[in-house]
C-alpha atoms as a printed R data frame, in Angstrom:
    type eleno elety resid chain resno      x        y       z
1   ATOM     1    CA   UNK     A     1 -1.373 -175.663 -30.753
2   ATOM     2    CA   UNK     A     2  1.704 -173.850 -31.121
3   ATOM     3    CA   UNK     A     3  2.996 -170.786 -28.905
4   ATOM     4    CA   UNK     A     4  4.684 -168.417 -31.392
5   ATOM     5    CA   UNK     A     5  7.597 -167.241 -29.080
6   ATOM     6    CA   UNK     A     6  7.267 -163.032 -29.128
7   ATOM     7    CA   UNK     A     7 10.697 -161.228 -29.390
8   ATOM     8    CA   UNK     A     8 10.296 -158.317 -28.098
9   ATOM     9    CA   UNK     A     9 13.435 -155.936 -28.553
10  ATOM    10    CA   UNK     A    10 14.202 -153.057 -25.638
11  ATOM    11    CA   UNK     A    11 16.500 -150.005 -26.426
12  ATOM    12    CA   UNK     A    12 16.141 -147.682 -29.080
13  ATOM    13    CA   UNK     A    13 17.029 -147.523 -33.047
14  ATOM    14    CA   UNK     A    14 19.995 -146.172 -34.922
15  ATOM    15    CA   UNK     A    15 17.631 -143.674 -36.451
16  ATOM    16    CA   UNK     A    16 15.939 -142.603 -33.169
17  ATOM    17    CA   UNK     A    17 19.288 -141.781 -31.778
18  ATOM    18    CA   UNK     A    18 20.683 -139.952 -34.546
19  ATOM    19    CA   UNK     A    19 17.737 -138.265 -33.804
20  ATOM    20    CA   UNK     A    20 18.484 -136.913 -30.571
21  ATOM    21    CA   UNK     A    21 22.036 -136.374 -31.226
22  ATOM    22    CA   UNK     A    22 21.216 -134.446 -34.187
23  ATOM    23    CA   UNK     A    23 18.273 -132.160 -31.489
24  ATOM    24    CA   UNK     A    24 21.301 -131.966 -28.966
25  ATOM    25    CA   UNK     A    25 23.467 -130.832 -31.145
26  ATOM    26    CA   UNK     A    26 21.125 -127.916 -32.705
27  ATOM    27    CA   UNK     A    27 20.533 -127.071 -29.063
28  ATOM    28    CA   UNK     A    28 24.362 -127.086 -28.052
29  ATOM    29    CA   UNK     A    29 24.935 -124.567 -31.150
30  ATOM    30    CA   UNK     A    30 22.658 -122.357 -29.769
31  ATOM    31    CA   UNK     A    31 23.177 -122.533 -26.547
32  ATOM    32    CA   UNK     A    32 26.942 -121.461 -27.282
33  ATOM    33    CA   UNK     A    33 25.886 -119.014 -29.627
34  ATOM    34    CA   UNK     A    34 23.333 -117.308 -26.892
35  ATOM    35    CA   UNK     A    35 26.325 -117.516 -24.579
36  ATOM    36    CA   UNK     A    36 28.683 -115.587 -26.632
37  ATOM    37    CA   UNK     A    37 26.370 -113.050 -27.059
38  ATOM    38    CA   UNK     A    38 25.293 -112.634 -23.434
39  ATOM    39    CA   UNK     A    39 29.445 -112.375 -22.407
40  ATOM    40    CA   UNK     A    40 29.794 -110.241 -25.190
41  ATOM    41    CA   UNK     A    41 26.587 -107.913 -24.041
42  ATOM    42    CA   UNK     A    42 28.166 -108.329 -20.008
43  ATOM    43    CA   UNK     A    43 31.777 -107.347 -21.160
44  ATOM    44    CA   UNK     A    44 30.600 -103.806 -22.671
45  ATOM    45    CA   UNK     A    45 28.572 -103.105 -19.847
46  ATOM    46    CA   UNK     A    46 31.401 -103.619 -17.520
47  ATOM    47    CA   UNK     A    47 33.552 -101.592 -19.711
48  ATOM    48    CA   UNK     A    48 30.933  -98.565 -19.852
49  ATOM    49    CA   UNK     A    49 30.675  -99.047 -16.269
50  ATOM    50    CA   UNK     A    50 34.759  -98.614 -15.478
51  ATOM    51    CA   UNK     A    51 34.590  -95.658 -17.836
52  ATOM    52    CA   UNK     A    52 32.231  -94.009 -15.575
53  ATOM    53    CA   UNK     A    53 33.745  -94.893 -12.225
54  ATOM    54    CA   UNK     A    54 37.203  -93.605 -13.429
55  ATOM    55    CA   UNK     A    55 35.275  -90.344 -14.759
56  ATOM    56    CA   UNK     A    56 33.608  -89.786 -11.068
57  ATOM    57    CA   UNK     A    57 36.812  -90.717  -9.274
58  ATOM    58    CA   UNK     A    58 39.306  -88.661 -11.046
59  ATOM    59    CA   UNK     A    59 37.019  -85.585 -10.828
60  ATOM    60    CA   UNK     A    60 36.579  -86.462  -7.392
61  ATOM    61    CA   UNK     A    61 40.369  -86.614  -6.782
62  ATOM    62    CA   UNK     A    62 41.368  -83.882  -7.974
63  ATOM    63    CA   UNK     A    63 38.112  -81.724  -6.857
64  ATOM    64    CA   UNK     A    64 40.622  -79.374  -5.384
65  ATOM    65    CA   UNK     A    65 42.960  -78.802  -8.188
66  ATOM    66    CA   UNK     A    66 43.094  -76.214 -10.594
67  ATOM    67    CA   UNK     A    67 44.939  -78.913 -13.025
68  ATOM    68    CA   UNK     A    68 44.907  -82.418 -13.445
69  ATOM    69    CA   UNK     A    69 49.274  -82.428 -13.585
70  ATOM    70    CA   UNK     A    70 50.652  -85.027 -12.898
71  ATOM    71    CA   UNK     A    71 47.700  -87.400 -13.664
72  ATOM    72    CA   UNK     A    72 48.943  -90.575 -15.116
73  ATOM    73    CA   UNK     A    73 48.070  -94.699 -14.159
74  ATOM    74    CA   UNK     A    74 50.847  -94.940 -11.460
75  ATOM    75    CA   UNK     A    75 49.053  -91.768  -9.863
76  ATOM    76    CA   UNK     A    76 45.518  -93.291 -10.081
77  ATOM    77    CA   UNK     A    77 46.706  -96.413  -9.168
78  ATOM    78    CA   UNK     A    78 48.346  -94.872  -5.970
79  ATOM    79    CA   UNK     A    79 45.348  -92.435  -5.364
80  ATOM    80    CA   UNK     A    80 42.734  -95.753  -5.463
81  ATOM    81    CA   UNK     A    81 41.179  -94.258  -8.253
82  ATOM    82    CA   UNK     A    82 41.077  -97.308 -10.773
83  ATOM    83    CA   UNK     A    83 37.960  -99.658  -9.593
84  ATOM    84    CA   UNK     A    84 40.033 -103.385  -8.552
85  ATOM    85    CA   UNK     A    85 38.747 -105.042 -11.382
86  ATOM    86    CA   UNK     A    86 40.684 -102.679 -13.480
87  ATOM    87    CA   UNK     A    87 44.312 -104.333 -11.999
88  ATOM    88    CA   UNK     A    88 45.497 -106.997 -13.167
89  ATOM    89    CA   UNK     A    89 46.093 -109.590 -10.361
90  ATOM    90    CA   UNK     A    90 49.435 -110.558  -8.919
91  ATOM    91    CA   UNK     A    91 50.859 -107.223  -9.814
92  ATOM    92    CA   UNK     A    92 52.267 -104.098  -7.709
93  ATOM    93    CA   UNK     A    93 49.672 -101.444  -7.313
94  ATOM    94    CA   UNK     A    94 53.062  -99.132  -8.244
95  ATOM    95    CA   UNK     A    95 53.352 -100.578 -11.769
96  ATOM    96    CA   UNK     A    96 50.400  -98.426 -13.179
97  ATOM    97    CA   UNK     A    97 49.235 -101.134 -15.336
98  ATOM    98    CA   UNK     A    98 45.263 -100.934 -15.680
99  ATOM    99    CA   UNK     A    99 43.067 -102.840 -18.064
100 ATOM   100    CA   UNK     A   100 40.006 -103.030 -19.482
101 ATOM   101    CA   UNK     A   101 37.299 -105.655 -19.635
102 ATOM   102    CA   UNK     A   102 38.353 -106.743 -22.808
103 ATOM   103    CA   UNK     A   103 41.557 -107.178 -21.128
104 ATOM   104    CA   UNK     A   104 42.965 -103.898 -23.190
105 ATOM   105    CA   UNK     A   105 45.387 -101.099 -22.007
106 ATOM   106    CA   UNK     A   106 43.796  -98.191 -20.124
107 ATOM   107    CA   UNK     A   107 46.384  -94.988 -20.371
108 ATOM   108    CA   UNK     A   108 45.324  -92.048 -17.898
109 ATOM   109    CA   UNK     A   109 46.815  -88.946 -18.283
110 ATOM   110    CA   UNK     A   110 47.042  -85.046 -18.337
111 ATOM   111    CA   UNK     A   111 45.908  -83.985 -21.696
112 ATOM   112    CA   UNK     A   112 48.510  -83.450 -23.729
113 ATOM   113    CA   UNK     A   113 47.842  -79.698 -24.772
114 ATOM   114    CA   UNK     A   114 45.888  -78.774 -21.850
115 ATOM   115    CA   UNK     A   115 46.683  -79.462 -17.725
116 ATOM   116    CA   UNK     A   116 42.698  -78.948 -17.104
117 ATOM   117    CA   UNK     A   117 41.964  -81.658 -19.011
118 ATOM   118    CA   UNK     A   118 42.201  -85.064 -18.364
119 ATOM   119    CA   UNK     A   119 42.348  -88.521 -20.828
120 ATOM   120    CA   UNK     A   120 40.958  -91.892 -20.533
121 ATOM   121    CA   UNK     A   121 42.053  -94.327 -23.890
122 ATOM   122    CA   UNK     A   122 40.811  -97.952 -23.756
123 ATOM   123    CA   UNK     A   123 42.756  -99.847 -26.277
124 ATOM   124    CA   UNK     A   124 42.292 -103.564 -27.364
125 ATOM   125    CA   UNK     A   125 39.212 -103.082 -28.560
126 ATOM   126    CA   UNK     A   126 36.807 -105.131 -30.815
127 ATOM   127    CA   UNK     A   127 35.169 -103.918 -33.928
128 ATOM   128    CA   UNK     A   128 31.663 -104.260 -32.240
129 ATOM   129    CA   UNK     A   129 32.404 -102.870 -28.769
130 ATOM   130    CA   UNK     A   130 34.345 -100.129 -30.449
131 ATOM   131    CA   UNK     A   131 31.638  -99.127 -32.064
132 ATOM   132    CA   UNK     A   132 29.673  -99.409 -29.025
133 ATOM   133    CA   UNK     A   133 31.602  -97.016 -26.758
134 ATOM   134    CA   UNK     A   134 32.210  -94.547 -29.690
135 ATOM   135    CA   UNK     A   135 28.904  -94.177 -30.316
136 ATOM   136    CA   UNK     A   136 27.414  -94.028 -26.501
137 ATOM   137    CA   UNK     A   137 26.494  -90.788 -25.304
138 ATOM   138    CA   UNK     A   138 28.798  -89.656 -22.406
139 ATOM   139    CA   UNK     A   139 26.907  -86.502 -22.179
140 ATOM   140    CA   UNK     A   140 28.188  -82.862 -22.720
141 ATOM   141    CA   UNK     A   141 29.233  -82.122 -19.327
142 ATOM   142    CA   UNK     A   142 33.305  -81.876 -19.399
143 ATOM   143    CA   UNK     A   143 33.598  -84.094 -22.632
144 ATOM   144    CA   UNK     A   144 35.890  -82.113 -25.094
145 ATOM   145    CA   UNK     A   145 36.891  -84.693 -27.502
146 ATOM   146    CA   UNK     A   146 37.194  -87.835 -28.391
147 ATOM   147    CA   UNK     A   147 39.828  -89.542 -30.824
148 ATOM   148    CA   UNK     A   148 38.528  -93.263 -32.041
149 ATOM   149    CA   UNK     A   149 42.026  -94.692 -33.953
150 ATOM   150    CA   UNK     A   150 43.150  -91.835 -36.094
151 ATOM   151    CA   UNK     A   151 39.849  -89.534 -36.090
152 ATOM   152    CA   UNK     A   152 39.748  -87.136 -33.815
153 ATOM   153    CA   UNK     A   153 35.803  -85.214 -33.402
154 ATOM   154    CA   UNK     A   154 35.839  -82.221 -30.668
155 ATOM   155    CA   UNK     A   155 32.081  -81.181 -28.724
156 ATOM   156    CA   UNK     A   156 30.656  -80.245 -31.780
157 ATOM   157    CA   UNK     A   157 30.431  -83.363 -33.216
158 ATOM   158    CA   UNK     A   158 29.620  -85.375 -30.403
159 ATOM   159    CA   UNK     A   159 27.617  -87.469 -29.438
160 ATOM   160    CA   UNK     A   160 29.256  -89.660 -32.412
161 ATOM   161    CA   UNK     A   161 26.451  -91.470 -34.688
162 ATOM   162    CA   UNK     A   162 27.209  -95.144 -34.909
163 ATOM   163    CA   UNK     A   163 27.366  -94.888 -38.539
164 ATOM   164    CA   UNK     A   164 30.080  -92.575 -38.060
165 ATOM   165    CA   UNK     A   165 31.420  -95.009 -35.702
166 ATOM   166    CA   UNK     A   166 31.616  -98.121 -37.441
167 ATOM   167    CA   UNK     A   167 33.379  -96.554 -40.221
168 ATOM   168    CA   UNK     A   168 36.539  -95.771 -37.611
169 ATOM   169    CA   UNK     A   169 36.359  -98.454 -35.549
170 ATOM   170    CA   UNK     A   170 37.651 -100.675 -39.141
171 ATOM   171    CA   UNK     A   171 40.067 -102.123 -37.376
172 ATOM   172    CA   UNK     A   172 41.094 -105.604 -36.852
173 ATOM   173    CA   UNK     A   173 39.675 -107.484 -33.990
174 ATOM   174    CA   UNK     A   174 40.890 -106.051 -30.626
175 ATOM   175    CA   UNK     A   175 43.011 -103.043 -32.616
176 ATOM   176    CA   UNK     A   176 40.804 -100.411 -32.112
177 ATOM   177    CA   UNK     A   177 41.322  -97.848 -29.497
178 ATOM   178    CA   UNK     A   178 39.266  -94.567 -27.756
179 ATOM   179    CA   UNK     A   179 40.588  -91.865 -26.129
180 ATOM   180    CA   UNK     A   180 37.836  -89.366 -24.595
181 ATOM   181    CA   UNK     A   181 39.460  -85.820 -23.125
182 ATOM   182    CA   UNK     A   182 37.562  -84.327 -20.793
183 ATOM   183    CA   UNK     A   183 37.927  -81.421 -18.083
C-alpha cells in the first residue's frame, strides 16, 4: 500500500492579501477623510470660541471707558485680553501679533469712524470656515457691522444668511477675511 505524502501549504494567497490590502486601504481613506473633517469641525469651534472670549474681555476692559481709544493688539496683548492660544509662541507679548486658529492675523482696534466702537478682523480664512463665521449669529447686542472681504452689511442685515455668505467668502483658500464692529 502506498502512503500518498499530503502537502499541506501554511500562509496565505496572493489574492487573499490583495484582499486585505485593498480593505486597509479603503479604511485608511476614510479614516483620513473622517479626520480632516473632525480638525476641520475642532478648528472653527476654537475660532468661534476666541471670537467670544476677545468680545467678553475687551468689554470687560474697558467697562469703565466712555471709548475704546487707543484699542489696538499691542494694547490687548499688554492688558491680557487675547486668550494664550491666540500668541504665537516664542514671541514678546509687546509685539501685538495675535492669530487665529487657522493660524490667520487677528487686527484689534478702535473703529475707524467711531471711538465707541471696537473691531475684531480674522484674516486667513478658508472658503468653508468663512462662510461659517459670516453666517453665525453673534446676536444683536453691540454688533454694528460686519465687513466679509469687500462687502460691508450694517444691523439691518444681520444675522448674514449663508447663502449670502458663500457668495463673499469667494475667495481663494485662506484669503478671506471678517471684520465685525461692535460697541
Amino acid at each position: 500500500m502506498k502512503i500518498l505524502n499530503k502537502i499541506e501549504q501554511s500562509g496565505r494567497s496572493m489574492v487573499e492579501m490583495l484582499g486585505v490590502l485593498a480593505i486597509i486601504g479603503v479604511l485608511s481613506v476614510g479614516g483620513i477623510s473622517g479626520y480632516s473633517k473632525a480638525m476641520a469641525k475642532y478648528k472653527l469651534t476654537k475660532a468661534q470660541d476666541q471670537l467670544s472670549m476677545l468680545l467678553i474681555n475687551i468689554r470687560t476692559a474697558f467697562s469703565g471707558s466712555s471709548s475704546y481709544k487707543e484699542l489696538s493688539n499691542s494694547t490687548a496683548v499688554m492688558l491680557n485680553i487675547v486668550p494664550a492660544d491666540m500668541l504665537p509662541s516664542g514671541l514678546a507679548a509687546t509685539d501685538g501679533k495675535i492669530v487665529n486658529a487657522f493660524s490667520g492675523a487677528v487686527t484689534i482696534s478702535e473703529a475707524t469712524n467711531n471711538a465707541q466702537h471696537f473691531t475684531i478682523t480674522f484674516a486667513g480664512l478658508g472658503r468653508e470656515t468663512c462662510t461659517s463665521l459670516a453666517s453665525s449669529d453673534w446676536g444683536t447686542e453691540g454688533l454694528v457691522s460686519m465687513l466679509i472681504n469687500d462687502s460691508d452689511y450694517d444691523q439691518s442685515d444681520l444675522p448674514i444668511r449663508a447663502t449670502v455668505a458663500v457668495k463673499d467668502c469667494d475667495q481663494t483658500d485662506s484669503a478671506n477675511s471678517i471684520t465685525w464692529e461692535y460697541y
